[in-house]
N, C-alpha and C positions, 0 to 999 in steps of 0.2 A: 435552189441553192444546193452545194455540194461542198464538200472540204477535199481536198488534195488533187491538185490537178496533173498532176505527176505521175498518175496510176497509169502505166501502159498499155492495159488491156481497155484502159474505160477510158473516152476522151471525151470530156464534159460537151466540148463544142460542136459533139456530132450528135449529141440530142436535139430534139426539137421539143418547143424551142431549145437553142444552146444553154447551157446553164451555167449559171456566175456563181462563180466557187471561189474559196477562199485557197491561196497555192504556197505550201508549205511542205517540202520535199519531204517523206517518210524517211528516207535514207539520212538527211541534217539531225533527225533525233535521237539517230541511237547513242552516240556519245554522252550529249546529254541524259539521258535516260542511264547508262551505265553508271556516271556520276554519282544520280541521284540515287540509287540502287546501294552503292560504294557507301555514302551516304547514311544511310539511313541503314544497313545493317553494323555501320561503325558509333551508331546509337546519335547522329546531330539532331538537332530542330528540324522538324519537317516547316518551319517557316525560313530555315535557309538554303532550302532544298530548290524550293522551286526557282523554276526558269523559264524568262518568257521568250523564245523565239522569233528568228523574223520569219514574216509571212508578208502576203501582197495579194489584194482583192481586186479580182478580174470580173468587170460586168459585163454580161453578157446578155440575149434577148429573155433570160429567163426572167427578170422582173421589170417592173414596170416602171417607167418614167413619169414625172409627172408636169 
């Protein structure tokens, strides 16, 4: 298993096996992340801070079927 399948040095599907990651573009977080940053030095609830992103889970031969 891997997280980010986005990374263009690293491409999960040329391991062996290929590996099933979860794909969640680094580049979609930084807004978010500035927000929450904005946020939390303007003193809010760190329970209204967070955010949950989309993401999209690719299987691949890394784990097993059953």
């Amino acid at each position: 298993m891997a997280h980010d399948d986005e990374l263009p040095a690293l491409r999960a599907s040329a391991f062996f096996p290929s590996l099933t990651v979860t794909k969640s573009p680094l580049r979609d977080s930084w807004e978010p992340l500035a927000d929450c940053l904005a946020g939390a030095i303007e003193g809010k609830p760190l329970g209204t801070l967070q955010r949950l992103g989309s993401y999209s889970f690719i299987e691949r031969n890394s784990v097993a079927t059953v």
